[in-house]
N, C-alpha and C positions, 0 to 999 in steps of 0.2 A: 504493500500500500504506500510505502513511504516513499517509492521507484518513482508512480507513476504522481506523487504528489510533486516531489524534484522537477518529474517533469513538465509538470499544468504549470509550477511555480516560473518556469523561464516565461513561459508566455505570457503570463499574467504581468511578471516584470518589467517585460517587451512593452504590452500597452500603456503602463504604465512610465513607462521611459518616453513612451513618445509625449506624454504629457510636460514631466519634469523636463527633459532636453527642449520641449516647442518654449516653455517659457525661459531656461537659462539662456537663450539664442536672442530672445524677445529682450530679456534684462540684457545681456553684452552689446546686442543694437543698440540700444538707448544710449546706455553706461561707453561705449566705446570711444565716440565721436571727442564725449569729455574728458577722456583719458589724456594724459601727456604721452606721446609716442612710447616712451621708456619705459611704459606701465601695462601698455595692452598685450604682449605674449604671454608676460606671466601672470598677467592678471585672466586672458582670455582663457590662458589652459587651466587654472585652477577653478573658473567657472565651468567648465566645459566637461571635465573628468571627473571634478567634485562631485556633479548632477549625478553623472554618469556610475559613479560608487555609490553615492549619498543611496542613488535608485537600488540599484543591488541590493544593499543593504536594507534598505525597504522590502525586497523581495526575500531574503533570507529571515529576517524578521515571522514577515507574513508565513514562511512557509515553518517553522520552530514553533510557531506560537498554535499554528494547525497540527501540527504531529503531537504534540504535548499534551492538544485538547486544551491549551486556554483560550482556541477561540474554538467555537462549535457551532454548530449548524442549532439554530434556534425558534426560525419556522420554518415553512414547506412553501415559501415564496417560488424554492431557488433549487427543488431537490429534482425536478429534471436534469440539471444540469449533471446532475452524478450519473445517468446512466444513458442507455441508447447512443442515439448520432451526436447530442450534443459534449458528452462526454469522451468519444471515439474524435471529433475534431477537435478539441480542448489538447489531447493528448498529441495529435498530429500535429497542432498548431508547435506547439512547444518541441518535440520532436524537432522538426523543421528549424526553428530559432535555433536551437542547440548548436547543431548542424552546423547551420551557416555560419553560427557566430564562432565553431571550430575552425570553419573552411578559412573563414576573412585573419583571424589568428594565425593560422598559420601560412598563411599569404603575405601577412604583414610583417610575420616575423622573418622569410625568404628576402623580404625589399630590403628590410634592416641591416641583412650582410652583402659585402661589398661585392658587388655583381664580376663571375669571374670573366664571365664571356665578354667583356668592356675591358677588363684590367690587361696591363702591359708589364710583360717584365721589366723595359727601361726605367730606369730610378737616375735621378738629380737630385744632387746634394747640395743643401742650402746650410750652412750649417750644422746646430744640430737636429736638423731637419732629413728627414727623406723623403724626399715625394715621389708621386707615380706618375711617370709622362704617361699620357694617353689623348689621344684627338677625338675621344669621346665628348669632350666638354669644350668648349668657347673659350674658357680663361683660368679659373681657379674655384676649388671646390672639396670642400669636404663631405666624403662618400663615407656610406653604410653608419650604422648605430653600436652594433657588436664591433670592436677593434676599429673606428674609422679611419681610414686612410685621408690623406691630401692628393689629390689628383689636380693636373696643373698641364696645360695645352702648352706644349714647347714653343712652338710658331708663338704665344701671348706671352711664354717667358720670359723670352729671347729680346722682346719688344720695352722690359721693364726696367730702369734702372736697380741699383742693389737696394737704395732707399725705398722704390716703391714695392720693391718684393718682399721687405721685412714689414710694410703696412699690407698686405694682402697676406703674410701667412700671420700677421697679428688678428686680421679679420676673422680668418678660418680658425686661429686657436681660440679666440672670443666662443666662438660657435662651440666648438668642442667644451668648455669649459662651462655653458652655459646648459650643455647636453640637449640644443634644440633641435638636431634630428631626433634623439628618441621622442623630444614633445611631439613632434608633427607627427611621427609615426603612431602615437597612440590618438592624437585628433584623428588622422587619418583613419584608424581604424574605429572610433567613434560613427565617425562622418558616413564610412560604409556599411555599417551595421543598421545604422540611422536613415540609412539612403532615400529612403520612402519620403523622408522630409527634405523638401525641396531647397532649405535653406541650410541643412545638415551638407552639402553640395560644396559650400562658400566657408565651411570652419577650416579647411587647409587652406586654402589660399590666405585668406587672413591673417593665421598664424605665421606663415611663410614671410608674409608684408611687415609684418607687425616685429618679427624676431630680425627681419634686416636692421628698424630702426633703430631697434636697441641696442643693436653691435654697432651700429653707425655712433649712434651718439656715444658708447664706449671707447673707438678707438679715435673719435676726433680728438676728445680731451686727454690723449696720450701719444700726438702727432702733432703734425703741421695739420691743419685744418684745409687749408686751402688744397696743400696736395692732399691731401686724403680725396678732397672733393674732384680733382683732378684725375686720382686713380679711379675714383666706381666711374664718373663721367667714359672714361675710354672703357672701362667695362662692362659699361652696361650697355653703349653702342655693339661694342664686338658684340654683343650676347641677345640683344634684339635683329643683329642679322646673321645668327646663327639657323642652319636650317638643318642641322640634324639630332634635335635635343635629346640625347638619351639621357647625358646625366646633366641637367640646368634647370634655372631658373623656372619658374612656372608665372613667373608675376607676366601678367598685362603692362602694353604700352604706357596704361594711364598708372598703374601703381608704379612703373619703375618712375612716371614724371613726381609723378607724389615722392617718393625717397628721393628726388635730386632736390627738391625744394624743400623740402626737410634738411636736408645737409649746408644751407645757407643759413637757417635758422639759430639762436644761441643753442648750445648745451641747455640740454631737457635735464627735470630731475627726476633721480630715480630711488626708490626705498623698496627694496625686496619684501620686506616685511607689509610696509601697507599692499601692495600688489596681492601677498598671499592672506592675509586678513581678511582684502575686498573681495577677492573669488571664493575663499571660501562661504564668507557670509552671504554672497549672490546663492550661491550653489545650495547652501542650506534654504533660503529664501524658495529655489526652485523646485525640491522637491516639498514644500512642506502641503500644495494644493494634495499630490499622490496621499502622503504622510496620512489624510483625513480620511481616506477610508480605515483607519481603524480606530476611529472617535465614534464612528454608529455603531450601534448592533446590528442594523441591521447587512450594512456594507461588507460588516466582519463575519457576519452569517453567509452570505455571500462567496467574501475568499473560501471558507472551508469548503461551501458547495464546489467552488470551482474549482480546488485543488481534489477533489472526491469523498470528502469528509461528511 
């Protein structure tokens, strides 16, 4: 019994995630625009994953509180749902979520390691650096989540003074340091799980947008500003007439204009702490509409029908 409740309980989760996620997407729309550039990555991923656990945990709740019997089935509103066709797709349903939510993990955890069919034995040495030449990429870039490499286009290296090469592998260690491929890669895998919601589509690119400006405005104020601004300017040209993006950028014309006009702007300020305070407390805010079904009796009579209780 406790199998097939495991399993009703994903589904149930699921619906209940499209609610929590529709409103923490609705709260970061609002909340985003007011942000200081410096504050939307990690304020957007602790909204975003927050919901996205807070809900879970909503769903683990609901399904402990049913196996234990302290929630129970209380009238006969709801007691179709325990047998027949309703009960048979309850259980399909959740099946199905299970599933896919395996498939999209382990899809996501393949993107996270540094793709071998791109990688080149050539290596350039910077330092104490080693990078991977490869003409996979446009210019410079840090690949994969597990172990990430520097991958770096000879032809754009070649073109760089030694100043501007220690601000572009300062970029790329900003990032590494920051660990915002793993963030993207679990928005990303948010986003796909979510997919149903049309705006669940627009949380990677955002976060992509959003984690440039933060490394921007980190490595202006430990540079020259001007050439900083002079280095992404030729890089974001190469990389807007780049035509065979396997490992680049994803930002739009208009967000790379947005990040070049940002980089004119003074130094943004940035406090880790309020960033993680404020997504949290959106995120708790998101799920708390879910949260209220187990304030009725009746709603809570409900979950256990639905879980087969």
């Amino acid at each position: 019994m406790e199998i097939w409740a495991l399993i009703r309980v994903v589904s149930l989760g699921y619906l209940l995630g499209l609610i929590t996620l529709s409103l923490a997407s609705l709260l970061l729309a609002v909340l985003r625009p007011r942000l200081a550039p410096t504050l939307r990555a990690e304020t957007g991923f602790f909204i975003l994953t927050g919901a996205f656990l807070l809900n879970s945990l909503l769903a683990v709740t609901i399904y402990l509180g049913v196996v234990s019997d302290r929630i129970q089935m209380t009238t006969s509103y709801f007691h179709r749902l325990m047998y027949g066709g309703w009960g048979a797709a309850i259980v399909l349903a959740g099946a199905l979520t299970l599933a896919t939510s395996l498939v999209l993990a382990w899809l996501h955890w393949r993107r996270g390691r540094v793709p071998g069919n791109q990688s080149s034995r050539e290596t350039i040495r910077h330092g104490d650096y080693m990078l991977r030449a490869s003409d996979a990429i446009p210019t410079i870039s840090l690949v994969g989540v597990w172990r990430p490499e520097i991958w770096v286009n000879p032809d754009y290296w070649s073109q760089l003074e030694d100043y501007q090469r220690e601000m572009a592998l300062a970029h790329e260690e900003c990032h590494r340091r920051r660990r915002d491929n793993l963030r993207r890669l679990m928005i990303m895998y948010i986003g796909a799980l979510y997919a149903i919601l049309p705006w669940a589509r627009r949380w990677a690119r955002s976060q992509e947008l959003d984690c440039e400006l933060a490394v921007d405005n980190t490595c202006r104020q430990n540079c020259d500003p001007q050439a900083y601004l002079s280095l992404i300017v030729h890089a974001t040209a190469r990389t807007l007439e780049w035509k065979k993006p396997v490992v680049a950028s994803h930002l739009s014309y208009a967000e790379q204009s947005l990040r070049l006009r940002e980089l004119v702007k003074p130094y943004g300020w940035y406090s880790p702490i309020t960033a993680r305070v404020l997504g949290i407390s959106v995120a708790t805010l998101s799920v708390l509409p879910a949260a209220a079904i187990l304030l009725n009796p009746v709603s809570r009579c409900l979950c256990a029908c639905y879980l087969g209780y």
